[in-house]
Every structure is written in C-alpha cells, then in structure tokens.
C-alpha positions as MATLAB code, in Angstrom:
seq = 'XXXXXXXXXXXXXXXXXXXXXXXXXXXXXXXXXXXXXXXXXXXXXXXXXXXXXXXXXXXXXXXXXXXXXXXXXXXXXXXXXXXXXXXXXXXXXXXXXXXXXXXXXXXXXXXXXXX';
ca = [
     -23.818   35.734   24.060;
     -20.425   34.326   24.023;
     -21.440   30.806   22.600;
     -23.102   32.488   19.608;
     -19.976   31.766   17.442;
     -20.302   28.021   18.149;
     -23.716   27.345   15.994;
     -21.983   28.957   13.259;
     -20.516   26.727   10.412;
     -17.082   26.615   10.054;
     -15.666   28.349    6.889;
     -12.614   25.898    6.425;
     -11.573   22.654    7.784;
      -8.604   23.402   10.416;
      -6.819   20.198    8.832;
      -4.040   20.763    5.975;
      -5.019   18.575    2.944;
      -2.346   16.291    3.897;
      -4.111   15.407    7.264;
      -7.174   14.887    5.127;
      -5.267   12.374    2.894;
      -4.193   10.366    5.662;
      -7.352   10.594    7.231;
      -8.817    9.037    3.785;
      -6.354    6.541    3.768;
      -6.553    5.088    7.359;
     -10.550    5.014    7.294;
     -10.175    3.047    3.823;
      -8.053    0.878    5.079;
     -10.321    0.115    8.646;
     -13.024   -1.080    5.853;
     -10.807   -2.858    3.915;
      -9.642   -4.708    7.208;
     -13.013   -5.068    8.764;
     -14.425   -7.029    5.159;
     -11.443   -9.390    5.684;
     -12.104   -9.825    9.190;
     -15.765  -10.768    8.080;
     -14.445  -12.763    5.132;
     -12.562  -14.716    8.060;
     -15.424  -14.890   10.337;
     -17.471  -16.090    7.472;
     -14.782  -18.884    6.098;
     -14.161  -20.196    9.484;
     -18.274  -20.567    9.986;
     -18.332  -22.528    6.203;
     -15.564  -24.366    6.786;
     -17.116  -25.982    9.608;
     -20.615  -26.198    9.423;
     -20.510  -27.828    5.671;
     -17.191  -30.006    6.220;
     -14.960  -28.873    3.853;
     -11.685  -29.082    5.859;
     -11.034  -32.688    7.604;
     -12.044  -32.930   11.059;
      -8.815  -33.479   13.404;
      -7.315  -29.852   11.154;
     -10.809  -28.142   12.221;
      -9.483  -26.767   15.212;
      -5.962  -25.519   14.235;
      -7.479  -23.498   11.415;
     -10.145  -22.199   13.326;
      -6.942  -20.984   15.628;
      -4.841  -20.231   12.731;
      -7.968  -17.758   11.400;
      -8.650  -16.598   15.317;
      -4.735  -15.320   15.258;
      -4.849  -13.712   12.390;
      -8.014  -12.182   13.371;
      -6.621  -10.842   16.352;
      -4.059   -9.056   14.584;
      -5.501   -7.148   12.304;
      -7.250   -6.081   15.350;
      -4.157   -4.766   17.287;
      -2.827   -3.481   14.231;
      -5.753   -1.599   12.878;
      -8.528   -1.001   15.371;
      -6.167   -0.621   18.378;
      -3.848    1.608   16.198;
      -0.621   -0.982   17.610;
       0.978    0.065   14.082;
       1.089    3.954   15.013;
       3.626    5.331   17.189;
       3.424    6.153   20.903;
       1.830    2.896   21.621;
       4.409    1.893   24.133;
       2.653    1.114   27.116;
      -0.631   -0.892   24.993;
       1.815   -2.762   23.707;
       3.753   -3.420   27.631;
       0.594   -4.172   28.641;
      -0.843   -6.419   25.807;
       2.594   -8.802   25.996;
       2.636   -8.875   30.046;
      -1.410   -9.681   29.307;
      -0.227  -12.839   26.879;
       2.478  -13.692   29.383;
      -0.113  -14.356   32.323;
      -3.104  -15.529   30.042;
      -0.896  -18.352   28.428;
       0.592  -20.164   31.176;
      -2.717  -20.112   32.912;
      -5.000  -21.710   30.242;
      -1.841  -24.377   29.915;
      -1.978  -24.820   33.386;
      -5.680  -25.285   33.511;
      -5.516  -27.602   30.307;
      -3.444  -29.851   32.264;
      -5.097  -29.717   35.366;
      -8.306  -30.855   33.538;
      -6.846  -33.047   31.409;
      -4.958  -35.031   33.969;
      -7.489  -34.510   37.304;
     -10.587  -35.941   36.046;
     -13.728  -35.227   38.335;
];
C-alpha cells in the first residue's frame, strides 16, 4: 500500500554532519549539566544533614545552590540560551515579577499578623 515505504529503514540520516555535531554537543552538555545539578542536590543534602556549614548560613546557601540550580535549568533544559525564546523569557520575568512581591507580601503578613 502506500505506507509500505514507512517500515523501511532509512538509507541516510537527513541531517548534515554538522547538525549531528551540534546535536552531540548539546546532549553532552544536558549530562554534563544534569551531574552538576545532582552534585548540587547532593551537597546541599550533606551540607545539612551532617552540619558542615554553620547554622544561621544554612539557609542562604541552600538559596544560593536553589538559584543556581534554577539556572542551569532555564539555560539548558528550557533551551533560554537558544534563540527565538522571546516570549519564555516575557513570560518567565512577568512570572518572577508577580511571584516575588507576593511571597514578600505574605512573609510580612505572617510575620507581623500572628494568629
């Protein structure tokens, strides 16, 4: 029929050898990125649980580690480092710019109003 074609191997890939390259390179580098992000997920988890960072810093590195974290998530797994990402990226900021003020705003509301 006319769908015999499609159980047929293909003969050559349709991508140049440069498209294969980059496809190499980006796939290497999501590994690369996602052992980090484990290392960091891992660190955090140690750092903690067996005390080796003082107490009152335990929560800004945990942040610190969290941002970074986030980051290499944008950049990497949500491709935020390719072009054409305009409106992610218009969306992602005007995200930040209602998220913030509200968790501020609740912060204070909770710290001041106690119940």
């Amino acid at each position: 029929m006319a769908d015999d074609h499609l159980s047929k191997p293909f003969d050559k890939s349709a991508m140049t050898e440069a498209e294969k390259r980059e496809m190499k390179t980006e796939i290497r580098n999501q590994i690369v990125v996602f052992v980090l992000m484990l290392f960091l997920t891992v660190l955090a988890f140690a750092a903690v649980g067996a005390d080796i960072i003082p107490t009152n810093f335990a929560v800004p590195f945990i942040l610190i580690l969290a941002v970074v974290q986030l980051l290499l998530q944008l950049l990497f797994f949500m491709h935020m480092k390719d072009k054409d990402h305009t409106w992610a990226t218009v969306f992602i900021i005007t995200g930040i710019f209602v998220t913030v003020p509200t968790i501020v705003s609740l912060m204070l509301l909770i710290g001041i109003v106690k119940y």
